[in-house]
C-alpha positions as CSV (number, residue, x, y, z in Angstrom):
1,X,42.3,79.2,-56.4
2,X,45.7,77.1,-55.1
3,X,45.1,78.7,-51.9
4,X,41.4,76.9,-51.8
5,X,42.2,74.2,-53.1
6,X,44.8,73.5,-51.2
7,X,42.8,73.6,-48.1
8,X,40.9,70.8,-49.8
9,X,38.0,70.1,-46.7
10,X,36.4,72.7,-45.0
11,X,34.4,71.9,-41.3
12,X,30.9,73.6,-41.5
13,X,28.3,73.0,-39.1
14,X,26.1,70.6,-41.0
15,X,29.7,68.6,-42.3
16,X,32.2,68.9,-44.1
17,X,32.7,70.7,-47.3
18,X,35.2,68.9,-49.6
19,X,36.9,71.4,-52.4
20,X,37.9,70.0,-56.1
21,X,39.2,71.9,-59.8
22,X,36.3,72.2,-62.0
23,X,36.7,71.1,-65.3
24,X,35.3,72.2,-68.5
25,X,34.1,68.9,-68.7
26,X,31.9,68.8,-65.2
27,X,28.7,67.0,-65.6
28,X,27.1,66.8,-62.1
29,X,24.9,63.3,-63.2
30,X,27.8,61.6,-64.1
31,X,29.8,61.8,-60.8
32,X,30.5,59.1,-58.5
33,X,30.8,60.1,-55.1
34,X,34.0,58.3,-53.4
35,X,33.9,60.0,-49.9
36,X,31.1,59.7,-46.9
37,X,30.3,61.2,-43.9
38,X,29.1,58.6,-40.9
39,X,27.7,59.2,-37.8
40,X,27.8,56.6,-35.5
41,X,25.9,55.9,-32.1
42,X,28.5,54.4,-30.5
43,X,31.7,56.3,-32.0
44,X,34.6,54.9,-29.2
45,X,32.9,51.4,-30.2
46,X,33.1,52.0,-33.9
47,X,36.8,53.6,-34.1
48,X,38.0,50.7,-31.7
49,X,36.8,48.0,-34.6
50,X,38.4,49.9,-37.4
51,X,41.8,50.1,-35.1
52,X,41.2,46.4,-34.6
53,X,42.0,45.6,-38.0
54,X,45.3,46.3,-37.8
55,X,46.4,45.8,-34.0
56,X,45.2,45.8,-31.1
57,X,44.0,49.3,-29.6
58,X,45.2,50.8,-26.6
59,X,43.8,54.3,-25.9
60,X,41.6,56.6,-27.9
61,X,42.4,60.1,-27.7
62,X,40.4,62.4,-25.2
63,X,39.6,65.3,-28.4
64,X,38.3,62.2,-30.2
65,X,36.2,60.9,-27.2
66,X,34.6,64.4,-26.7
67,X,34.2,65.2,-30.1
68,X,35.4,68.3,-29.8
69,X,37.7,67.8,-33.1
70,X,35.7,66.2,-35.9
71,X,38.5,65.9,-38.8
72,X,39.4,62.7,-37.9
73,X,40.1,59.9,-34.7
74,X,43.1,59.6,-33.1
75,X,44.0,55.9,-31.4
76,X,47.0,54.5,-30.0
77,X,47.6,51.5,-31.4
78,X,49.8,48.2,-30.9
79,X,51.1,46.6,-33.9
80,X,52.6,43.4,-34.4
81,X,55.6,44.4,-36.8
82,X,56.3,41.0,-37.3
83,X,53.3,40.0,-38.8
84,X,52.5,41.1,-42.8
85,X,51.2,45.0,-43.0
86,X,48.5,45.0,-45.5
């Protein structure tokens, strides 16, 4: 069970499969889902608005670009450590 859980997401071909403890208290109706998976058109377009919010973006990397790793985007980006870090 640590072993699984401690993998925590799992890439399937549909999406991903995210892993949590049951509890004896589980009631499927009353869950609130805190995590979605997007698909965007225009991903390079997308990821370089979300870097955008906290500096300016320089390059995004080529696995991201091709897609070929889904877990998450990798961008170079330029931050302003003189300005606040939210």
């Amino acid at each position: 069970m640590r072993t699984s859980l401690a993998i925590g997401t799992i890439s399937l071909k549909l999406g991903l499969l995210r892993l949590s403890q049951w509890s004896k208290d589980f009631n499927k109706y009353s869950q609130c889902p805190t995590y979605a998976q997007v698909r965007e058109y225009s991903l390079e377009i997308t990821i370089l608005e979300i870097a955008r919010a906290i500096g300016i973006p320089l390059i995004i990397d080529a696995a991201t670009q091709k897609r070929t790793f889904g877990h998450y985007a990798r961008v170079l980006v330029d931050i302003d450590f003189s300005r606040h870090l939210f």
